[in-house]
N, C-alpha and C positions, 0 to 999 in steps of 0.2 A: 504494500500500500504506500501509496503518494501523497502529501499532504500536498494540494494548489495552493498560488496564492490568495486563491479566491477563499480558503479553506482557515489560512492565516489570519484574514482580513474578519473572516467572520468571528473567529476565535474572539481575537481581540477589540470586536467591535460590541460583543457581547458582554466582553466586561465593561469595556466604558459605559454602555450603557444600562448595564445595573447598577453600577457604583453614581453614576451620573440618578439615576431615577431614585434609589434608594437616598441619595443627598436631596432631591430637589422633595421628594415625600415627609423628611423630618424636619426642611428648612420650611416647611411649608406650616408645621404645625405652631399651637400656640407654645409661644414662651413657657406659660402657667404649665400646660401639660408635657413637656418635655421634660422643666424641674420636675414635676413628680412622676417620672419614672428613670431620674439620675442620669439624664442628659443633658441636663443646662443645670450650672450654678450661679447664685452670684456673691459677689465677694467684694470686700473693703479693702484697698491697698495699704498693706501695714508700713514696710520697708524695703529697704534692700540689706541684705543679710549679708555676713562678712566673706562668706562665700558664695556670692555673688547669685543666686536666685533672688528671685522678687517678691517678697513674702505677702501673702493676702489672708484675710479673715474669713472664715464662713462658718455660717449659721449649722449646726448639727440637724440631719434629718433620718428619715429611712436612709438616705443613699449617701455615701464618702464617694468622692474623690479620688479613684484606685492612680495608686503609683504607677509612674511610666505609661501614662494617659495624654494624646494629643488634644488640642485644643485650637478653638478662634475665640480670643481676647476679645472684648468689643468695650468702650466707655459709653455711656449710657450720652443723652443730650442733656440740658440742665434746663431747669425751667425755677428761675430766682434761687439758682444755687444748688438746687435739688435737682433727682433721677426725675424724669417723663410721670408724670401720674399713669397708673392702668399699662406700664409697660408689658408687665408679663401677660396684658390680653393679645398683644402685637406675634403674627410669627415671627421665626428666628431668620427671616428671610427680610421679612418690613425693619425688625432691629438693626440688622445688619447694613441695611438701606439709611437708616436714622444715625449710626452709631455717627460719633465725633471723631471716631478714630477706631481702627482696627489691626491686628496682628495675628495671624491664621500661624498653623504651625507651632503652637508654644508646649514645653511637655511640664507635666505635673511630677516632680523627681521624688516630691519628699512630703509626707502629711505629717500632723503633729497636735495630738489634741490636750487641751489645759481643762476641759471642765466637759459639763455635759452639755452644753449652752452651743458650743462654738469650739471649731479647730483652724489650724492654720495648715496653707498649704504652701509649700515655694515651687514658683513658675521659673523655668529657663528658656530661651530661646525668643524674647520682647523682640521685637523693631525698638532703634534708635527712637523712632518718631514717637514710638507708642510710651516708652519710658518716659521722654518730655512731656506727654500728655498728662502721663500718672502724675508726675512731680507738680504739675502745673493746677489739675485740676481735683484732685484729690479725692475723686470721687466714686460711685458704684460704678465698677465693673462686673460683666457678664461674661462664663466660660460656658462656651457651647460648639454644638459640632463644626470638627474640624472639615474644610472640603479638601475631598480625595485627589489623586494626584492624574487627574483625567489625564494630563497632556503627556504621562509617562506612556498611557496606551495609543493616544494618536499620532506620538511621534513614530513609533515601532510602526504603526498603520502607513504612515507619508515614507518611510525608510521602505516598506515591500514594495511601493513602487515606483520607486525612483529606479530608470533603466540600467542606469551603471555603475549600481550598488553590488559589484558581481561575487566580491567572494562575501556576502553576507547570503545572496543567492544562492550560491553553490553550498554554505553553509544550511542551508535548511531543502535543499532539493536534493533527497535521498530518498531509498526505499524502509519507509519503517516496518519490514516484517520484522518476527523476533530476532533480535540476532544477542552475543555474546561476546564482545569482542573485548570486553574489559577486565584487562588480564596486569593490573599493575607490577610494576617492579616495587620492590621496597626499598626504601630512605628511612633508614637508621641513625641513632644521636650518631655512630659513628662516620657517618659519611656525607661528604663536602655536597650539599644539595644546590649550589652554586653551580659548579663544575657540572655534577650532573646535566642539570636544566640546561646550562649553554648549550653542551653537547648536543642533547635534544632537540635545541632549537637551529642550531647548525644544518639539518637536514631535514626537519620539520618546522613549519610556519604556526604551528600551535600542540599545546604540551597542557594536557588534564592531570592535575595534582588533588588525591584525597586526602585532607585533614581530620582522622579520629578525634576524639575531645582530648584537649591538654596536647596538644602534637608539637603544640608551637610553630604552629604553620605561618600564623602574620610575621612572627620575631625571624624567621628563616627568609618568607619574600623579600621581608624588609633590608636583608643582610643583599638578597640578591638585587634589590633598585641600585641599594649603594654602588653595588660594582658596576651597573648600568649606567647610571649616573657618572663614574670617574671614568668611562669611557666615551663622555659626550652624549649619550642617547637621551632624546624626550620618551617621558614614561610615562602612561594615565594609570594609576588607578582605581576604580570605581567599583561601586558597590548600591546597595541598598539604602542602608542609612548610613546618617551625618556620625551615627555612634562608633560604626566600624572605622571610618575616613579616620575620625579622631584616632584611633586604634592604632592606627598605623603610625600619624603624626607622630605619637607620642612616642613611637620604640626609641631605645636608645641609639641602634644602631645611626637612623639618622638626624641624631641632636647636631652635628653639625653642616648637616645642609639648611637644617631648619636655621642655624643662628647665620648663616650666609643669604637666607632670603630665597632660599632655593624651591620651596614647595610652598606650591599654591592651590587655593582648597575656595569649591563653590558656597556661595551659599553661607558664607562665613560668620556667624554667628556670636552677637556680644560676648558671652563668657567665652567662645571658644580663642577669642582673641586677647582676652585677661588671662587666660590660662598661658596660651603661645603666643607671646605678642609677635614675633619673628615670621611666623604664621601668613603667606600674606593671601589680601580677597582677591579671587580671579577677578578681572574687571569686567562688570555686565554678564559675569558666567558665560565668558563665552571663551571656545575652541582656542587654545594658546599652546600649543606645543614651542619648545625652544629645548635646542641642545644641553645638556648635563642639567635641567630642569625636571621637577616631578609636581604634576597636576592631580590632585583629589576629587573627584568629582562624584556624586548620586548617578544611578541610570536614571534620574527623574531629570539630568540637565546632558548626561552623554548619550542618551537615548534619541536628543534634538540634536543633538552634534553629528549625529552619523550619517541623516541622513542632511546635513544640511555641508559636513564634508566627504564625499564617500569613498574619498582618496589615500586612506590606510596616512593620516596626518602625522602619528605618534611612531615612534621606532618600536614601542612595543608598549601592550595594554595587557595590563594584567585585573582578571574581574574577580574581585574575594569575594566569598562566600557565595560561592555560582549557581546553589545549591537554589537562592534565594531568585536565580531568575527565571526568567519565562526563556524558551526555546530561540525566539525571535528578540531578545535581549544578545544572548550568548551571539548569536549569527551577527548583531549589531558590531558588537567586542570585534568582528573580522572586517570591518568597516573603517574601525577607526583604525587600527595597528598595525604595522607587518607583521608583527611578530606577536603571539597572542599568549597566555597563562592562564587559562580554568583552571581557580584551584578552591574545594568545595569540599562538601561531604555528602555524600547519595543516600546514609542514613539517618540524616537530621532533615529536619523541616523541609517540606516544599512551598512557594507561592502559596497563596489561598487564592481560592476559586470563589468568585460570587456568584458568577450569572449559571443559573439553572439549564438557559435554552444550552450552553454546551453539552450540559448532564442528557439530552434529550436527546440531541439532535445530531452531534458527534459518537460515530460506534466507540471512540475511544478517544480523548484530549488528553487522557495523560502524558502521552510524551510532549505535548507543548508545554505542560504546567511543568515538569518533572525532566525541563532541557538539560539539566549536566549527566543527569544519568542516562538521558537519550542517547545523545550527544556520545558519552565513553564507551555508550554499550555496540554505538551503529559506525562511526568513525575508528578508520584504520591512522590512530593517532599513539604517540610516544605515551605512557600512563605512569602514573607513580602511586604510591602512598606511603606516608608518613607512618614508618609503625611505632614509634620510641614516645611512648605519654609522659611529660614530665608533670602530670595533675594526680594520677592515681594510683595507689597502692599499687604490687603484686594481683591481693586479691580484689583489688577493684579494677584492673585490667584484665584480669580472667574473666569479670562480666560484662562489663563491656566487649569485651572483643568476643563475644557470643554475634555481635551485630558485625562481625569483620572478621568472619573467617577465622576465630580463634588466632592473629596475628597481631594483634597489639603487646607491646614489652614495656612493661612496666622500667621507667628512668626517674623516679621521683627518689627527690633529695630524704624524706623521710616514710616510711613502710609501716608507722604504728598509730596509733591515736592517743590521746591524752588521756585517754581515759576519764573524759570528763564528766558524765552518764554512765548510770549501770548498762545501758541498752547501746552503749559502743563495744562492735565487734575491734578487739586489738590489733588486728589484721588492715583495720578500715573497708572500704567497700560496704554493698549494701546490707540491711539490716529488716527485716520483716516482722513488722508492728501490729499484728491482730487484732483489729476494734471492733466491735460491734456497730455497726452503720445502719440508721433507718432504710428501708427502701425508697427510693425514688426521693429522696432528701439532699438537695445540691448542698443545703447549708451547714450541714451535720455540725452543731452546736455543741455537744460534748466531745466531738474528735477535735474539734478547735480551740477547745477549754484545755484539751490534755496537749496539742503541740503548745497552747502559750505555755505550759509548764514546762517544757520539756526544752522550749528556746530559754525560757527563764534561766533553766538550771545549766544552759553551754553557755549562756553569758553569763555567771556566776564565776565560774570556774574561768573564763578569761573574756573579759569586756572587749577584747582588740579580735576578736575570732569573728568569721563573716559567716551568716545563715542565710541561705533562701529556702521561702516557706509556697511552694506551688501547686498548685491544683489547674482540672482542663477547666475547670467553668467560673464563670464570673462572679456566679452567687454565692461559690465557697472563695474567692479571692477575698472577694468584697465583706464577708463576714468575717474571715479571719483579717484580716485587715483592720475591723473594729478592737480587733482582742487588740491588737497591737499599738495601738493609736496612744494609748496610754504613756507607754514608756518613753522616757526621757529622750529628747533630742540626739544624743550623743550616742544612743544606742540605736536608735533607731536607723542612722547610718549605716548601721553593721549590721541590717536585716532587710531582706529583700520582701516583699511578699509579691506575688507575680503569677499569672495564670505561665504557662511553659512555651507560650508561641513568642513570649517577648523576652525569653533567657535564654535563647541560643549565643553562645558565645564566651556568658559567662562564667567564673570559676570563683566560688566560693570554697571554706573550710567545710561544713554542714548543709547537707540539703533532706529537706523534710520536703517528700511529697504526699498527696492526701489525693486516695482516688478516692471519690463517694460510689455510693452502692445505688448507680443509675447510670444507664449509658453506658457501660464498660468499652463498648467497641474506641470511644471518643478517647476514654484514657488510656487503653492498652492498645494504643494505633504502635504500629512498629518507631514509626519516627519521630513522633511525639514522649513515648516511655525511653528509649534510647537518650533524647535530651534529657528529659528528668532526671533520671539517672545516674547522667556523668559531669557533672556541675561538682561536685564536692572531692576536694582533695582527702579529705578523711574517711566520713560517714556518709551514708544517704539513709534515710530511715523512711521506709514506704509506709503506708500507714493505709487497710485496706482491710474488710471483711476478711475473717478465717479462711471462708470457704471459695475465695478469689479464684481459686484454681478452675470451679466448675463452671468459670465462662468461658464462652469463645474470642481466643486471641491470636494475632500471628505468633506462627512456632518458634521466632525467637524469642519472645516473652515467654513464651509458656517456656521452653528451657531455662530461661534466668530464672522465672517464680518456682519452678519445682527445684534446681538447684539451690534457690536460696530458702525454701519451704521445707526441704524435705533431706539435705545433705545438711543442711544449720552449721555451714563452714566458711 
């Protein structure tokens, strides 16, 4: 089978227009009714905090303000000094029309509650203009939905047909019957992953690299831009989000290109610039390739570059976390670069899918959604994988690497746990927590009551230790969430609470996840439990009915849950 471009076209014109219909249906609603179902808040602007978020006031209700929540900022209009009378009768569409000032795009990082009355929440990622606004007029502000990144899908759309866009063309014009052709070599701590990749790309114009959790995959690219860079070559690369770009900024490998002015990043953001002032804004976010130069960019701004140069601009483009793009992204990446880098994980997260008419009308879209593993499995390309984890035990790399061919090798600096809980295995790795769960109950209320204990007592035993506390649904985020709200600011740093599609990437001490006793397919998805999972350098403590076994799950969960259920090693 052949995907056409016609076949492309619809793909991607079906999510625009879900994600477009589904924005323009909730902008549509009343203010009043969107707060009461924890879609719009509004809030007082308190301050700016010494670490630079922009601290706001809000009123406590049903619904909190989940951590790592995007946002449109809006200041209300004044009428003798005061917010609009009858605002919240207005939709979020009419406000938005009214506002004095707006700033889309802002993420909620950190909550913080002092009473039962009211908590506080800090904002990152303001407009210049909007921050002037706050200081100026000191008045109510509205968080409400954020609009989706339409122009990411109609750029990919204007990139299929544009004539002589060829090797993104030849990049997606293949036979997708099943095939296997993804056969990596392995990249162990002991060998020059540098050296390798040249090689590879010496006789090959693109080279797919798998990162396991803990692999050290960015600290490795990052070593190999360097040498790119002192060899004159323009480098892009791009990704997802503005969190990973930062990711990269930050390695040490290139602290002195960054203190030379050397790397330039879209989209550049107040704190991102207090943090790296050397850091510099691409001007206008547009296409700037220059010799021993490195460009940072979103696919929400390389996605319009590709097709707007389609002349392979960059000496070489390398796309992290490839895992995260669509099929006709990955093809873009052969667009902009000679020389190309997919380097991803095929068992972590894929894209999410909104629009149903593909679920319908397509015999199969996965491989558009699920392009890097397309992509390694149908292309006769150079492959790698990272096997050396420096995140996890021994025996937390024996379980994980159930999801990688039993080939991950534990490289971590320390092999035991503190012992900080009776219910830490000393080995580290994961740990199975037998609760009794209501049925069909997202919010399971005593499972929540016993992880706040349970996070209580690993920050007891060392306040500097990092916890993520995860679940698939939003009504157990959002409740455990409240347990947490309490504790002091300074700990609250050191605690994640997170549904699992927004912690790919990261690596804590401790992870507490919590499946509820509903939906099991949702929480024991292969790629979603794989994440959960491998976040914790020490522990991971699953927390899930007795009888978890008796569902139906992909057979590498069910090997992890009966080896960890039933071997208790």
């Amino acid at each position: 089978m052949t995907y056409t471009q016609e076949d492309y076209d619809y793909f991607l014109t079906c999510e625009y227009e879900s994600l477009e219909e589904g924005y323009d249906q909730t902008s549509s609603l009343s203010c009043a009714f969107l707060k009461s179902r924890g879609l719009l808040f509004a809030a007082r602007y308190g301050n700016q905090s010494q670490n630079d978020p922009f601290v706001f006031e809000v009123l406590t209700g049903e619904y909190l303000i989940t951590q790592r929540t995007w946002w449109t900022l809006v200041i209300l209009p004044l009428e003798d000094g005061i917010p609009e009378e009858h605002w919240e009768d207005l939709s979020w569409k009419a406000l938005m029309d009214r506002a004095t000032c707006k700033s889309p795009g802002c993420c909620c990082v950190w909550t913080k509650t002092t009473d039962k009355d009211k908590y506080y929440i800090g904002i990152m990622g303001l407009s210049q203009n909007f921050v002037l606004a706050l200081e100026k007029q000191k008045t109510l502000v509205v968080l409400g939905p954020n609009m989706p990144p339409l122009d990411y899908y109609s750029n990919l759309r204007t990139l299929l047909s544009v004539p002589h866009a060829v090797p993104c063309k030849n990049t997606l014009n293949f036979d997708f019957a099943p095939q296997n052709l993804w056969h990596p070599a392995p990249i162990t701590d002991q060998d020059d992953m540098t050296t390798i990749i040249e090689e590879a790309l010496s006789t090959h114009d693109v080279v797919a690299i798998q990162g396991p959790p803990g692999t050290g995959k960015t600290t490795k690219i990052t070593e190999f831009i360097v040498h790119l860079l002192r060899q004159g070559k323009s480098v892009l690369v791009t990704t997802l989000t503005n969190q990973t770009l930062m990711e990269v900024a930050r390695k040490q490998a290139l602290e002195k290109c960054l203190e030379e002015g050397k790397i330039s990043k879209t989209s550049l953001l107040h704190e991102e610039y207090k943090e790296l002032p050397t850091l510099q804004s691409l001007p206008n976010n547009e296409c700037s390739p220059r010799p021993g130069f490195l460009t940072l960019g979103t696919f929400f701004w390389t996605s319009g570059w590709a097709h707007a140069h389609p002349h392979q601009p960059y000496d070489y483009v390398i796309v992290d976390e490839a895992s995260q793009a669509f099929l006709p992204m990955l093809a873009a990446s052969r667009t902009l670069g000679k020389k190309v880098i997919w380097i991803g994980d095929q068992q972590q997260l894929s894209p999410i899918v909104l629009s149903k008419e593909t679920w319908r009308d397509f015999k199969d879209y996965t491989p558009l959604v699920q392009g890097f593993d397309t992509l390694c499995n149908h292309l006769d390309i150079p492959g790698f994988i990272l096997t050396s984890t420096y995140r996890l035990t021994r025996r937390g790399a024996e379980y994980t690497g159930i999801f990688y061919g039993n080939k991950l090798i534990s490289a971590a600096a320390v092999q035991s746990t503190n012992g900080a809980v009776k219910e830490n295995h000393p080995a580290g790795g994961p740990v199975f927590l037998p609760f009794p769960l209501n049925d069909g109950d997202k919010r399971c209320e005593s499972a929540c009551t016993m992880i706040y204990n349970l996070v209580s007592q690993l920050i007891k035993s060392d306040k500097k230790v990092s916890i993520a506390v995860l679940a698939k649904f939003k009504e157990t985020v959002n409740n455990l969430q409240r347990k947490f709200n309490y504790f002091p600011q300074t700990l609250l740093n050191r605690i994640k609470v997170s549904t699992v599609e927004k912690v790919q990437g990261l690596s804590v001490d401790y992870t507490i996840f919590l499946i509820p006793h509903v939906a099991y397919r949702s929480s024991l998805d292969r790629s979603l439990f794989n994440v959960a999972t491998s976040r914790a350098s020490s522990c991971t403590f699953i927390v899930a009915n007795k009888d978890i076994l008796n569902q139906n799950m992909p057979p590498e969960v069910r090997t992890y849950l009966e080896n960890l259920i039933h071997r208790r090693k």
